[in-house]
TIVOMI-535077 format. One record per atom (N, C-alpha, C): y, x, z; atom name. Coordinates in nm, 2 decimals. Layout:
N
pt north Y; east X; up Z; atom CA
...
END
This chain:
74
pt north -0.35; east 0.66; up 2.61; atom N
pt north -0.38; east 0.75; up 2.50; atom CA
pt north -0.47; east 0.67; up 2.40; atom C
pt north -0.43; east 0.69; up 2.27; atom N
pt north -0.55; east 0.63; up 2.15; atom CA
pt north -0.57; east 0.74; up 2.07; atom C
pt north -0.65; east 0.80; up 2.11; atom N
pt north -0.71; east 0.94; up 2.08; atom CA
pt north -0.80; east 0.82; up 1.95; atom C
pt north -0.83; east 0.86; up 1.83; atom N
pt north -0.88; east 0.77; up 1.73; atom CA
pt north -0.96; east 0.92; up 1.67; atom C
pt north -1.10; east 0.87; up 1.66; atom N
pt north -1.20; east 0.98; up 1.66; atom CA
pt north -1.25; east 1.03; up 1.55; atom C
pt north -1.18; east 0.96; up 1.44; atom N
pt north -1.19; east 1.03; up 1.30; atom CA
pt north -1.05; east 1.11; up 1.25; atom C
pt north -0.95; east 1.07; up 1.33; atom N
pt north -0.81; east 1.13; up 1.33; atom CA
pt north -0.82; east 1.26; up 1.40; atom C
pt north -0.86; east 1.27; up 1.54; atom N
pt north -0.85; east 1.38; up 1.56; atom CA
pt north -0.73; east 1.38; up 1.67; atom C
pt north -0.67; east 1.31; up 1.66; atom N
pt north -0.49; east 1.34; up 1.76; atom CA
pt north -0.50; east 1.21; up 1.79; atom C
pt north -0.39; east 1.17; up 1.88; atom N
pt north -0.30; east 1.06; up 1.91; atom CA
pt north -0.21; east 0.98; up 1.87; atom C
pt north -0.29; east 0.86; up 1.79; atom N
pt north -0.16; east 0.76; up 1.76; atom CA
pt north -0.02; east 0.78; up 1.75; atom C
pt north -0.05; east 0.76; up 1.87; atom N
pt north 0.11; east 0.71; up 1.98; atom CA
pt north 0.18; east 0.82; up 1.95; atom C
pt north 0.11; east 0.92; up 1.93; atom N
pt north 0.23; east 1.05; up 1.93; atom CA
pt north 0.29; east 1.01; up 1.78; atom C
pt north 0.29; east 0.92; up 1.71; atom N
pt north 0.38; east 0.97; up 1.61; atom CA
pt north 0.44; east 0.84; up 1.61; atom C
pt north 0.57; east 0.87; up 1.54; atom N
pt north 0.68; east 0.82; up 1.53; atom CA
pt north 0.62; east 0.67; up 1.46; atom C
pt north 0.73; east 0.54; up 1.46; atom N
pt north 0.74; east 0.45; up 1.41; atom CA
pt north 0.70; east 0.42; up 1.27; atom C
pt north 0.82; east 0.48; up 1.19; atom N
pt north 0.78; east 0.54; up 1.07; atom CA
pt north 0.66; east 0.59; up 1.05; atom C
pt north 0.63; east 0.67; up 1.10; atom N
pt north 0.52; east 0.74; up 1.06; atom CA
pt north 0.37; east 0.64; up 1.07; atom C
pt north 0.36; east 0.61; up 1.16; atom N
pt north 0.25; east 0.50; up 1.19; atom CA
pt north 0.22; east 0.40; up 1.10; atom C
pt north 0.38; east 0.34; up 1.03; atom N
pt north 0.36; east 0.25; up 0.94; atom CA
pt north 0.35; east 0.33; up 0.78; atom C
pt north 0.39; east 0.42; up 0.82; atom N
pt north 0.32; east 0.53; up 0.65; atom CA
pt north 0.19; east 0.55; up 0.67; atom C
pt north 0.10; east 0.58; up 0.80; atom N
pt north -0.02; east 0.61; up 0.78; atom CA
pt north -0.07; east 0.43; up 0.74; atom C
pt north -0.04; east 0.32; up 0.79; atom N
pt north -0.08; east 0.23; up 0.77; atom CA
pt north -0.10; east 0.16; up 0.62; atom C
pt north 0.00; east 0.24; up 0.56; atom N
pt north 0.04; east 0.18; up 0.40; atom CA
pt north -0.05; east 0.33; up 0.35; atom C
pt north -0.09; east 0.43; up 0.41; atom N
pt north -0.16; east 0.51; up 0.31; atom CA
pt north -0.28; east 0.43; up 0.34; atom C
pt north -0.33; east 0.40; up 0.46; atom N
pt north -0.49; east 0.40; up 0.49; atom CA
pt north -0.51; east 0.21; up 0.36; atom C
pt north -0.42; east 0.18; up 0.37; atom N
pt north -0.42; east 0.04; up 0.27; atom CA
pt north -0.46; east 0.06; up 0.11; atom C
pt north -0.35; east 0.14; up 0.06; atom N
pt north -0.34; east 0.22; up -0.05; atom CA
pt north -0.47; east 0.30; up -0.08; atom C
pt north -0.56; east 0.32; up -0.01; atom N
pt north -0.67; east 0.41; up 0.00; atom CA
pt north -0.76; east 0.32; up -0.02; atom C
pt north -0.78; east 0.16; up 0.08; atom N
pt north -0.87; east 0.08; up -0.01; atom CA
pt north -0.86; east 0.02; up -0.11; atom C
pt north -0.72; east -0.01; up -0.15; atom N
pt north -0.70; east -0.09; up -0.26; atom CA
pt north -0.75; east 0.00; up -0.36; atom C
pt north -0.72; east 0.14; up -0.36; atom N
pt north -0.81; east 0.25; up -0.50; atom CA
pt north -0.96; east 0.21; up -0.51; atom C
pt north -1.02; east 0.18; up -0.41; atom N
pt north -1.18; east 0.18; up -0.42; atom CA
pt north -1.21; east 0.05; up -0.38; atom C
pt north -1.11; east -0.09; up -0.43; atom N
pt north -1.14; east -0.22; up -0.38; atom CA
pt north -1.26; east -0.27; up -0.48; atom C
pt north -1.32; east -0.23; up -0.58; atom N
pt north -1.45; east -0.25; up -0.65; atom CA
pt north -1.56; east -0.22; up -0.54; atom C
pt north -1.55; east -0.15; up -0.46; atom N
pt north -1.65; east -0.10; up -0.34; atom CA
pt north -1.64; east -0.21; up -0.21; atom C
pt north -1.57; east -0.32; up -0.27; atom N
pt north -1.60; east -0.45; up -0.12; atom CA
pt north -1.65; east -0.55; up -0.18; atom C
pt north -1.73; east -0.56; up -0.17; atom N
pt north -1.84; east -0.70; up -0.26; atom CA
pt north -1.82; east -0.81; up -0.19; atom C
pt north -1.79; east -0.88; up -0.26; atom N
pt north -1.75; east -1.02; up -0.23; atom CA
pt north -1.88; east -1.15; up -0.17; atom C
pt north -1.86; east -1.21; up -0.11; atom N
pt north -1.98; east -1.29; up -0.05; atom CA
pt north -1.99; east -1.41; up -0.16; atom C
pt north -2.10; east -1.48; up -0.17; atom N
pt north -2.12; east -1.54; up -0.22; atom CA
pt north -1.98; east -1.68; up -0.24; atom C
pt north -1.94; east -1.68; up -0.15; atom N
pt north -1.88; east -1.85; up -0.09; atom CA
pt north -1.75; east -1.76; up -0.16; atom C
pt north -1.72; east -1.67; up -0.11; atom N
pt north -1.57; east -1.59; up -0.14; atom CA
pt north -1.56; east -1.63; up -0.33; atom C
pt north -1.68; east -1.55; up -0.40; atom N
pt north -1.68; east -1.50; up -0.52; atom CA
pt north -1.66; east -1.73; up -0.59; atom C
pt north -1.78; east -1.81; up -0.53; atom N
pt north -1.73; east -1.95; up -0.51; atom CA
pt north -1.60; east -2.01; up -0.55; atom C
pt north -1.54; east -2.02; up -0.43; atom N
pt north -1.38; east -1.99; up -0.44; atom CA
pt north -1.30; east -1.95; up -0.51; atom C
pt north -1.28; east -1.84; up -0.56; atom N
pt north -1.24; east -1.75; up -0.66; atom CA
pt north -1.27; east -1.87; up -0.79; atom C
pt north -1.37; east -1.84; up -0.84; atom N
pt north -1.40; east -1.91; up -0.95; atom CA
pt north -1.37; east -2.04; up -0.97; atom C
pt north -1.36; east -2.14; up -0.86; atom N
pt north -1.34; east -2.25; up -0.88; atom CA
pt north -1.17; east -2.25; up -0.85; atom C
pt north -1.13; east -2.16; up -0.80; atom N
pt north -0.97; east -2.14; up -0.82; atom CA
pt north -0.92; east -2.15; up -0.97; atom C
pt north -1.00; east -2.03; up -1.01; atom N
pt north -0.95; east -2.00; up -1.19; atom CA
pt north -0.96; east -2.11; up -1.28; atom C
pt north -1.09; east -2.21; up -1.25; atom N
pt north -1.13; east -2.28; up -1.32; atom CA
pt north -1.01; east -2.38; up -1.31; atom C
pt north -0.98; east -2.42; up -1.22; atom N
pt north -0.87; east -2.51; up -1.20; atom CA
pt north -0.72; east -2.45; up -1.25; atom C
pt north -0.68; east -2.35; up -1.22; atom N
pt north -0.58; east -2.25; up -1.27; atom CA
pt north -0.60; east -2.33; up -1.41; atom C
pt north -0.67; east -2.28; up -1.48; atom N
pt north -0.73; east -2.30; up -1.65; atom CA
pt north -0.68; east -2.43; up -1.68; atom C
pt north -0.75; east -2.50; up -1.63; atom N
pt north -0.73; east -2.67; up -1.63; atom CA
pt north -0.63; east -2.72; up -1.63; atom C
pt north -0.53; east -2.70; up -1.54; atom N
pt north -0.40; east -2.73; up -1.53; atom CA
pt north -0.31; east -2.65; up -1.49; atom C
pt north -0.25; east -2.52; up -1.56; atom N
pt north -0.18; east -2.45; up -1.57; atom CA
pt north -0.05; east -2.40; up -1.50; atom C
pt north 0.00; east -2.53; up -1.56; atom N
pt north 0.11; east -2.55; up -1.49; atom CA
pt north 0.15; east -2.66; up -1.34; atom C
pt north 0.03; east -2.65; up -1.31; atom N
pt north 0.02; east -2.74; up -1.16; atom CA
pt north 0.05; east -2.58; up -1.05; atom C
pt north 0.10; east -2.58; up -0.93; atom N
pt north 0.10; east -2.53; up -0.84; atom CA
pt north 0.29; east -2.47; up -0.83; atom C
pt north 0.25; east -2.39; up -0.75; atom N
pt north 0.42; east -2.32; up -0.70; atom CA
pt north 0.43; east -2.15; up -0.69; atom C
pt north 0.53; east -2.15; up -0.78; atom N
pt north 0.60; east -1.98; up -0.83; atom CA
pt north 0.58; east -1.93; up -0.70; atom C
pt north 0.60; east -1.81; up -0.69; atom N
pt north 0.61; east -1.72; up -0.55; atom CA
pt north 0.77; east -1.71; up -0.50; atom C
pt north 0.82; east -1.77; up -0.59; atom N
pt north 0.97; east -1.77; up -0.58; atom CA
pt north 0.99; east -1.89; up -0.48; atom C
pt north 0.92; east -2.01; up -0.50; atom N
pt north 0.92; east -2.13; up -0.46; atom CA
pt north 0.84; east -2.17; up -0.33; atom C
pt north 0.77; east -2.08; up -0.28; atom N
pt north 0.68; east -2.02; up -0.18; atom CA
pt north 0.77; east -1.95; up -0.10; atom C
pt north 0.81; east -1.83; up -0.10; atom N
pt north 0.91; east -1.76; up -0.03; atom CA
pt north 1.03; east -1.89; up 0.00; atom C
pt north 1.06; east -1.97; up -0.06; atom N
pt north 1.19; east -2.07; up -0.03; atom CA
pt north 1.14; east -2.14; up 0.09; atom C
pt north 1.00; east -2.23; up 0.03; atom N
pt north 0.93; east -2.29; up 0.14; atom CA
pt north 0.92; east -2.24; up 0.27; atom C
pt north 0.88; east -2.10; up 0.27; atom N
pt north 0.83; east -2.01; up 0.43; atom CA
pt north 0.98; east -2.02; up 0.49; atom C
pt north 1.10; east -1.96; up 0.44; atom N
pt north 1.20; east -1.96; up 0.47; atom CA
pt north 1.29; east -2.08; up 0.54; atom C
pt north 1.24; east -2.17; up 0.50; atom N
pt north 1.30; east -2.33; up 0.55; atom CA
pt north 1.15; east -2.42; up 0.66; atom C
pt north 1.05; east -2.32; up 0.68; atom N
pt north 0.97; east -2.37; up 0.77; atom CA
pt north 1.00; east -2.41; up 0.90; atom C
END
């Protein structure tokens, strides 16, 4: 039993489907209030020194199209 104590019921009791809709709502719920996860210093770091490089050489790195090819032939 995963009795889950803000839920109220049992996991398990629901369907496949269903579990992966509550998982895509409970996602969807933080991504609305993702301004409410503060970033750590090193994180916010990173980020920045990403863009900055982004900026700098624009056209350096690989499409998402080109990425999905890669994972696929791993």
């Amino acid at each position: 039993m995963s009795l889950h104590p803000l839920l109220k019921f049992d996991i398990s009791e629901l369907s496949i489907a269903e579990r992966i809709q509550l998982a895509e709502d409970l996602w969807d719920s933080i991504l609305e209030q993702q301004e409410e996860l503060p970033l750590s210093s090193r994180q916010q770091q990173e980020l920045d020194q990403r863009l900055e490089n982004y900026k700098k050489n624009p056209t350096t790195g690989s499409s998402w199209k080109e990425v999905k090819k890669r994972l696929r032939f791993s």
